[in-house]
C-alpha positions as CSV (number, residue, x, y, z in Angstrom):
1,X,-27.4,-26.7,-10.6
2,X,-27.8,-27.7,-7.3
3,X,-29.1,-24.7,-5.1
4,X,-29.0,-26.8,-1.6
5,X,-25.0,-26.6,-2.0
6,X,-23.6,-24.2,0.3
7,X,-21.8,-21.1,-1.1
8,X,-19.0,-18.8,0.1
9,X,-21.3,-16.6,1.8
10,X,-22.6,-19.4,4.0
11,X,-19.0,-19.7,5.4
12,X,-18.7,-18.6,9.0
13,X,-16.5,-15.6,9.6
14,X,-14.6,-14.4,12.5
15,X,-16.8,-12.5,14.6
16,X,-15.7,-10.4,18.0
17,X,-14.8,-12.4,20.5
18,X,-14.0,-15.2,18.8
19,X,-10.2,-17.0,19.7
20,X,-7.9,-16.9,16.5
21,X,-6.8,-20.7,17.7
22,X,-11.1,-21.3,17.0
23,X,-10.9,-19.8,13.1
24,X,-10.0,-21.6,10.1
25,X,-7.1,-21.1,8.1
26,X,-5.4,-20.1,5.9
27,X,-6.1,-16.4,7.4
28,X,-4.5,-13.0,7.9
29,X,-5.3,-11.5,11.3
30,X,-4.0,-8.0,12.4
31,X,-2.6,-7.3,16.1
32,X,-4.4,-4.2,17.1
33,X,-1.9,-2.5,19.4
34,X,0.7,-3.2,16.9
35,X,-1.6,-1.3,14.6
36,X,-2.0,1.5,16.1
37,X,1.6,2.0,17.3
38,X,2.7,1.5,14.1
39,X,0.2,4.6,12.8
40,X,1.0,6.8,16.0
41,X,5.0,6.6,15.4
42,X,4.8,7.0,12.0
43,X,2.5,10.3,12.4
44,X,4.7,11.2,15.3
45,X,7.6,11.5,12.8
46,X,6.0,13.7,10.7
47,X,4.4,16.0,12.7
48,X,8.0,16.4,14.7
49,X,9.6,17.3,11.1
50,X,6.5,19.5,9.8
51,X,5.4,17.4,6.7
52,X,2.0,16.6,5.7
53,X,1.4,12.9,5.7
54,X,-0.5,11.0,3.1
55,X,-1.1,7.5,3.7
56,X,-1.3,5.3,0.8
57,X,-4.1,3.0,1.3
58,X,-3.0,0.2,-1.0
59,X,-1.5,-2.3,1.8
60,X,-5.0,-2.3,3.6
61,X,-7.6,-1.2,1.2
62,X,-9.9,-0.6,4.4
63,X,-11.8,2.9,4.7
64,X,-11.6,2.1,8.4
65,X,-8.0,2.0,8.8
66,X,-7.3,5.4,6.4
67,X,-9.8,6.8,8.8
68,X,-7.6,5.5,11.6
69,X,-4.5,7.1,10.1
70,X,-6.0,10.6,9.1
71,X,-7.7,10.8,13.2
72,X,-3.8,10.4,13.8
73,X,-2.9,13.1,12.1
74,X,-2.9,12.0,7.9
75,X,-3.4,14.8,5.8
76,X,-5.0,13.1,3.1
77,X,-5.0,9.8,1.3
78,X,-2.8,8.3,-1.5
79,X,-4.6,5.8,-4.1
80,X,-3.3,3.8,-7.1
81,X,-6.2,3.7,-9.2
82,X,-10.0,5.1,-10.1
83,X,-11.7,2.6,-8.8
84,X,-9.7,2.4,-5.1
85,X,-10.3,6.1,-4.8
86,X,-14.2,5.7,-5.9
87,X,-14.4,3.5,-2.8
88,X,-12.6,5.7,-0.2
89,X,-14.7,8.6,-2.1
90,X,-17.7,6.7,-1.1
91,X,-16.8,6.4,2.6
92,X,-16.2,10.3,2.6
93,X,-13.0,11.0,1.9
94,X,-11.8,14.6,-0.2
95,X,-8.2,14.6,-0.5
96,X,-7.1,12.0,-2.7
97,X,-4.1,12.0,-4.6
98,X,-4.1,8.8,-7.6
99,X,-0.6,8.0,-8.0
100,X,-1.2,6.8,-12.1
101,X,-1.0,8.0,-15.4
102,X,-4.8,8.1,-16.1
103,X,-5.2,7.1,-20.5
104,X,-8.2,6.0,-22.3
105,X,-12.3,7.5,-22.3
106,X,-13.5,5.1,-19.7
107,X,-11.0,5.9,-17.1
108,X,-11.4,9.8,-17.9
109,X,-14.9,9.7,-17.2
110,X,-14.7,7.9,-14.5
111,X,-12.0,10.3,-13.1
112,X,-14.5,13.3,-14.3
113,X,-17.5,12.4,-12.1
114,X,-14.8,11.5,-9.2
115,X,-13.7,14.8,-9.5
116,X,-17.5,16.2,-9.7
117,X,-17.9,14.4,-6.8
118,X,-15.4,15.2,-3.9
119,X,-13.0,18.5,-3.3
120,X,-9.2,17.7,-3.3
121,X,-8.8,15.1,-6.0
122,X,-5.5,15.2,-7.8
123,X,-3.9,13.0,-10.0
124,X,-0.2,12.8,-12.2
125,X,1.3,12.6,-15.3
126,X,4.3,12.3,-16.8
127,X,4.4,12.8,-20.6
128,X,2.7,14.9,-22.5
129,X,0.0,12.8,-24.1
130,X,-1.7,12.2,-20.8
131,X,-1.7,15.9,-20.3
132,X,-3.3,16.5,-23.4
133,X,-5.7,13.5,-22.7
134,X,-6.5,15.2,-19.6
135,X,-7.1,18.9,-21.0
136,X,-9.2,17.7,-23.3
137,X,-11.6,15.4,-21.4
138,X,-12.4,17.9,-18.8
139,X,-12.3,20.7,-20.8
140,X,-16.5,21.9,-20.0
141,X,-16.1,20.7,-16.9
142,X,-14.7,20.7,-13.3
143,X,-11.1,21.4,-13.5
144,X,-8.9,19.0,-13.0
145,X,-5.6,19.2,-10.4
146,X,-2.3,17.5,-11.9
147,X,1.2,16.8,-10.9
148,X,3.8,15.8,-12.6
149,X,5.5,12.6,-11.9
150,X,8.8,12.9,-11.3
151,X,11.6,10.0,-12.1
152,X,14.5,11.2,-9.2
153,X,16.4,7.7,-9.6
154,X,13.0,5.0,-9.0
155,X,13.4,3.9,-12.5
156,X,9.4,3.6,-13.3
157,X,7.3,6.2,-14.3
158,X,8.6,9.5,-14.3
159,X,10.0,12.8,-16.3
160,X,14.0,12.2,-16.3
161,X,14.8,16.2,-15.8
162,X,14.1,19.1,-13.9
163,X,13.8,21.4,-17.3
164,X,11.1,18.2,-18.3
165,X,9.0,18.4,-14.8
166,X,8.9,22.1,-15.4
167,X,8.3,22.1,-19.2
168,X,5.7,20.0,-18.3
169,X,4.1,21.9,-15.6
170,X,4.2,24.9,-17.6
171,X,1.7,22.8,-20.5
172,X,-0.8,22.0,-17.5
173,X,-0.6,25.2,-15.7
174,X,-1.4,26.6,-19.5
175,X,-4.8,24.8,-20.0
176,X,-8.0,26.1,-18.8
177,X,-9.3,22.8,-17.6
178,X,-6.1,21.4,-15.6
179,X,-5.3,23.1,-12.8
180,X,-1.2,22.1,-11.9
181,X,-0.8,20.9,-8.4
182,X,3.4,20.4,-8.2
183,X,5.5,17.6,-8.1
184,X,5.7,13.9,-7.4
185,X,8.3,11.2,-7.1
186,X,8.4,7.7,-5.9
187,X,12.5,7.3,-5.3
188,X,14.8,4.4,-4.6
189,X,15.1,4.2,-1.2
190,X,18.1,5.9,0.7
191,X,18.3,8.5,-2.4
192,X,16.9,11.6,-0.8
193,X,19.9,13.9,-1.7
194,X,19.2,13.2,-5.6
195,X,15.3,13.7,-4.6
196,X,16.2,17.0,-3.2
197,X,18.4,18.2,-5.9
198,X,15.8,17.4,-8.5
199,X,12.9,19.2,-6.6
200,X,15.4,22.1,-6.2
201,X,16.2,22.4,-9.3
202,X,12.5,21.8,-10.9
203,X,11.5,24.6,-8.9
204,X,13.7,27.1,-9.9
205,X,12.6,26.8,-13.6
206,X,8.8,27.2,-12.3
207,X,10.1,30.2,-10.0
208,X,11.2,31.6,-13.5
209,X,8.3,31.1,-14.9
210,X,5.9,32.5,-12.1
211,X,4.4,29.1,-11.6
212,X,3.8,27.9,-8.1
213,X,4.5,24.6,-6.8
214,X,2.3,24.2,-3.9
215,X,2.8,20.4,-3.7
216,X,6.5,18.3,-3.7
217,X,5.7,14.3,-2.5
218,X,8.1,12.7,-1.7
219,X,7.4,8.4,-0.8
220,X,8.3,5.5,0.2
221,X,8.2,3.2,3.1
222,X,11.6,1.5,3.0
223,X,13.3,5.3,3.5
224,X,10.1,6.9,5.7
225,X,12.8,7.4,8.4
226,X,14.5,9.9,6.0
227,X,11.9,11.7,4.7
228,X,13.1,14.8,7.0
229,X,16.6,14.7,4.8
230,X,14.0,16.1,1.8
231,X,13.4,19.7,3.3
232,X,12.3,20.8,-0.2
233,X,9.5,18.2,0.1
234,X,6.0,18.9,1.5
235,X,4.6,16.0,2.0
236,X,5.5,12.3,2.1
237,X,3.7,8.9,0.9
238,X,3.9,5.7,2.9
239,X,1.7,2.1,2.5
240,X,3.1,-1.1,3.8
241,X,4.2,0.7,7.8
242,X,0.9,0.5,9.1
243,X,1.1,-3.4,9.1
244,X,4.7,-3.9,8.3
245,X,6.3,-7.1,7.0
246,X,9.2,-9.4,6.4
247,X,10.7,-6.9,3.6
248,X,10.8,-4.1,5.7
249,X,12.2,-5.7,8.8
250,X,15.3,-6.2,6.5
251,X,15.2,-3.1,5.6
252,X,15.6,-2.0,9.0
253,X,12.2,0.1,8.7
254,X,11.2,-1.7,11.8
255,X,11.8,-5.1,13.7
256,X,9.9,-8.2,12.9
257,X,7.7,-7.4,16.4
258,X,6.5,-4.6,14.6
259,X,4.5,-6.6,12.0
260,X,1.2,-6.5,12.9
261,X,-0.4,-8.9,9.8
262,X,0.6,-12.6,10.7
263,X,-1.0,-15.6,8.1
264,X,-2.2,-17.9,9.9
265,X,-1.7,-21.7,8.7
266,X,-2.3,-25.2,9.2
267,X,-0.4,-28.2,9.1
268,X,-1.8,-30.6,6.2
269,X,0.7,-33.2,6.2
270,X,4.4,-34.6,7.4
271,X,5.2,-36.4,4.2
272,X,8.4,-36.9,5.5
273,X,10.3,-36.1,8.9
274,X,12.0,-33.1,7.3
275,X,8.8,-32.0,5.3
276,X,5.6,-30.3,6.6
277,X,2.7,-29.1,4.0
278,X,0.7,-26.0,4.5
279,X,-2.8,-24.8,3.9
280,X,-1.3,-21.5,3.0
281,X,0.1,-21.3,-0.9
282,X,0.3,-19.0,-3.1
283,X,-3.3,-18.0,-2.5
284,X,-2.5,-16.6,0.6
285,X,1.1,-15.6,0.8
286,X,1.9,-14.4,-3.0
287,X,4.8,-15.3,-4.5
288,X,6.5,-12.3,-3.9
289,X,10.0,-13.0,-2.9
290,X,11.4,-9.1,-2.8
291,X,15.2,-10.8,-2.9
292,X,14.1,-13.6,-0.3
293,X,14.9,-16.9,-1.1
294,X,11.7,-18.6,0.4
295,X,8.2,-17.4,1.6
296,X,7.9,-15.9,5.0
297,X,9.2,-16.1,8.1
298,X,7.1,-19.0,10.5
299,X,7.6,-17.5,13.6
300,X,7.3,-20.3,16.0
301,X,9.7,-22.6,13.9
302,X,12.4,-19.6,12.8
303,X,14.7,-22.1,11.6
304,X,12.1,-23.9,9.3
305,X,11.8,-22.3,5.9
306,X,9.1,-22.4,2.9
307,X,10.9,-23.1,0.1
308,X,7.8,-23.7,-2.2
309,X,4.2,-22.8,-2.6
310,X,2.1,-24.1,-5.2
311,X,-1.7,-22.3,-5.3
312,X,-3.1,-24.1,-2.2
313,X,0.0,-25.7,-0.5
314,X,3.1,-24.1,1.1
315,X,6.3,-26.8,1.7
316,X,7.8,-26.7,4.2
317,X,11.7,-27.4,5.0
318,X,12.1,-28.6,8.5
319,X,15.7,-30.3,8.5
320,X,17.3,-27.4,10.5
321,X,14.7,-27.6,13.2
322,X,16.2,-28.7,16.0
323,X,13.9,-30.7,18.8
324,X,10.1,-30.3,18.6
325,X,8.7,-29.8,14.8
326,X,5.1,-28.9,13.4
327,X,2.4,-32.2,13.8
328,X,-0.4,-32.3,11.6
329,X,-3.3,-30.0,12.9
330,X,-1.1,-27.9,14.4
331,X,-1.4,-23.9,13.8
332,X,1.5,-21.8,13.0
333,X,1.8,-17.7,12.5
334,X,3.9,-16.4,9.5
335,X,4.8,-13.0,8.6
336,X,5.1,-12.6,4.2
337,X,7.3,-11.1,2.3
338,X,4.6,-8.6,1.2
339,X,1.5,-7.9,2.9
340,X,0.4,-5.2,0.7
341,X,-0.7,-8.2,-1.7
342,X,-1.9,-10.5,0.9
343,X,-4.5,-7.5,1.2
344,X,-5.9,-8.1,-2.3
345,X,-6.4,-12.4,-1.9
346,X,-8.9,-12.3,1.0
347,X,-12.4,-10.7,1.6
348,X,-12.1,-9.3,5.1
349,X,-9.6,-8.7,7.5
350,X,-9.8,-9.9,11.2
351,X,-8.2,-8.0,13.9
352,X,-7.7,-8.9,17.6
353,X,-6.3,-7.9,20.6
354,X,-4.5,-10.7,22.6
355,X,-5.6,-13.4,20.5
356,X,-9.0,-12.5,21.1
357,X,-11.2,-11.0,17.8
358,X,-12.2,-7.5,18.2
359,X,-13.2,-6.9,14.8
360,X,-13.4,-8.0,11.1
361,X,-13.5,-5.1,8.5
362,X,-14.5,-5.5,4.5
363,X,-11.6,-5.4,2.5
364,X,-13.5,-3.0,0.3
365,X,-11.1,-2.0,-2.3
366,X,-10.0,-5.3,-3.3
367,X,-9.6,-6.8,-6.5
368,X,-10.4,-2.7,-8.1
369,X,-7.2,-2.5,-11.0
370,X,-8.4,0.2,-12.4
C-alpha cells in the first residue's frame, strides 16, 4: 500500500470566498437568498393558516439548515429513519417525528436510548405487529409516543380505514409503555378533501372512545399550497421546498428560479457536433426521472437535453441548440429531477451568495438508511 498516495480527505474543498467558476465539478452549490426565501414563504403560509410546520429534513440532511427552518418558525422536525434522527438528536433537537414503521431488536434499541435521550420523539405504525413490537420493547422503560399511519389515497404505507386508524389507536393508547400521539398520512397530492374526510372520520371513532387525538399530519411538498384545504389537520410535513427542483417546478409548487440547488458540470468532450459529455452522471444527478424523459434541466443551454447518464458521464443532446453550443472546459448549471437524492451522493454542501462561497456545511446525515 502506498501511503504517499493522496486520499479523499487531501482534496481541496470550497472554502468562503471562493468563486463557484474556481471549484471543481461535478458539484451541488446552494443560492443562499433563494434559500432562505424559499423557508420564509413557506413558514409564511403556515403561520397565515395556523398550522404547525414540521420540516422534513431528508432533502438536506444538514442540522444547520433545520436550524434555519425552525428560527423561521418550524415547529419541529420530520425524519425517516433512526439513524437521521440520532444525528439531528445530537445537534440538539427534541421534537422529532420518524416517519417509519420501526421492526427488528437493533432498531428498537436504538429507538429506546433516542427516546431516553431527547423530549418529543414520536414515531408511527401501521399494523398491529409493530405496535406489539413497540409495547413490548419499551415496556420498563421511557414510554414511547406513536401514531398511526394513515393510507388517505398515497398507496404506501398506511391503515386503509378510519375504523382501522382508530382500532388501532385504541391498542396503543391501551399499553402502558406507548403513549398514542394521533394521526399521520402522506397523501397523493391534490387529494386533501379525501385526507380530510378520513381524519374526520377517524376521529369520530376516537371521540367515542374517549381517546384524544392531539396530533393529525398532514404532508407533502407537491400540494404544500393546499395544506390550508385540511382544517382537520394540525400540522403539515414538507422536504424538497427548501431547495426546490425540476419536479416541483412542473408541479407548479414553484418556478424554476425558485430552485436554489444547481449541479454544477463540466464539459468532457464534443464527440460529435450534436453531442457533449458531462462530468456529472449518475453519481451526481440520480437516475431519478419522476415522469421526465431525460436528466435535468441545463439552464444555459434550455434546449439541450441529457438523454443518458452512465455512473460518471452525462450525454448530452445538442441538435436543437441553435447558435452557440457547450466547448470542452466549459461550465454549465443544471437543476435535477430530485434534489432530495443529490443530497445523499456528496459529502458537503457549498452555499454562496452571487457566485461567491459563503459557506460549506457537512452533509451529516448522509448515507444513515436506517
Amino acid at each position: 500500500m502506498d501511503l504517499s498516495a493522496p486520499s479523499s480527505l487531501d482534496l481541496p474543498r470550497p472554502k468562503p470566498g471562493d468563486g463557484l467558476h474556481t471549484l471543481s465539478t461535478p458539484l451541488p452549490v446552494i443560492d443562499e437568498d433563494k434559500l432562505a426565501a424559499n423557508i420564509a414563504r413557506v413558514q409564511s403560509y403556515m403561520d397565515s393558516h395556523k398550522l404547525a410546520f414540521r420540516p422534513h429534513i431528508k432533502t438536506h440532511k444538514i442540522p444547520a439548515l433545520a436550524r434555519q427552518q425552525v428560527e423561521a418558525g418550524a415547529a419541529g422536525i420530520n425524519c425517516q429513519k433512526i439513524t437521521e434522527a440520532e444525528v439531528f438528536a445530537d445537534a440538539g433537537f427534541e421534537d422529532i417525528l420518524i416517519t417509519f414503521n420501526i421492526l427488528g431488536e437493533q432498531k428498537l434499541a436504538r429507538l429506546a436510548a433516542l427516546n431516553e435521550r431527547i423530549s418529543g420523539l414520536k414515531v408511527v405504525a401501521d399494523s398491529i405487529v409493530t405496535v406489539t413490537g413497540l409495547a413490548a420493547y419499551f415496556t420498563g422503560r421511557k414510554p414511547l409516543t406513536v401514531l398511526v399511519e394513515c393510507d388517505t389515497g398515497g398507496g404506501r404505507c398506511g391503515v386503509q380505514t378510519p375504523d382501522e386508524a382508530a382500532a388501532l389507536a385504541r391498542g396503543i393508547a391501551a399499553s402502558r409503555s406507548l403513549r398514542f400521539g394521533g394521526l399521520m398520512t402522506y397523501p397523493k397530492a391534490n387529494t386533501e378533501a379525501a385526507v380530510e374526510h378520513f381524519f374526520i372520520a377517524a376521529m369520530a371513532y376516537l371521540a367515542a372512545d374517549g381517546i384524544d387525538c392531539r396530533i393529525r399530519s398532514n404532508g407533502g411538498t407537491p400540494s404544500l399550497f393546499s395544506a390550508h384545504l385540511v382544517p382537520s389537520a394540525t400540522e403539515h410535513r414538507a422536504g424538497t421546498y427548501i431547495y426546490n427542483d425540476r419536479s416541483m417546478a412542473r408541479a407548479g409548487h414553484c418556478t424554476l428560479d425558485d430552485c436554489a440547488m444547481h449541479i454544477l458540470a463540466t464539459v468532457v468532450s464534443r464527440p460529435t457536433p450534436e453531442r457533449a459529455i458531462l462530468d456529472a452522471g449518475s453519481k451526481a444527478l440520480t437516475s431519478d426521472l419522476l415522469g421526465f424523459a431525460d436528466y435535468g434541466h441545463i439552464i444555459d443551454y434550455p434546449e439541450a437535453i441529457i438523454t443518458g447518464l452512465s455512473e460518471e458521464h452525462a450525454t448530452v443532446d445538442l441538435s436543437k441548440v441553435e447558435g452557440i453550443r457547450p466547448e470542452i472546459g466549459e461550465r454549465i448549471r443544471i437543476i435535477p429531477n430530485h434534489t432530495c437524492v443529490v443530497s445523499n451522493l456528496f459529502d458537503v454542501m457549498t452555499f454562496h451568495r452571487n457566485g461567491v462561497v459563503t459557506r460549506v456545511e457537512e452533509i451529516a446525515a448522509r448515507g444513515l438508511v436506517w
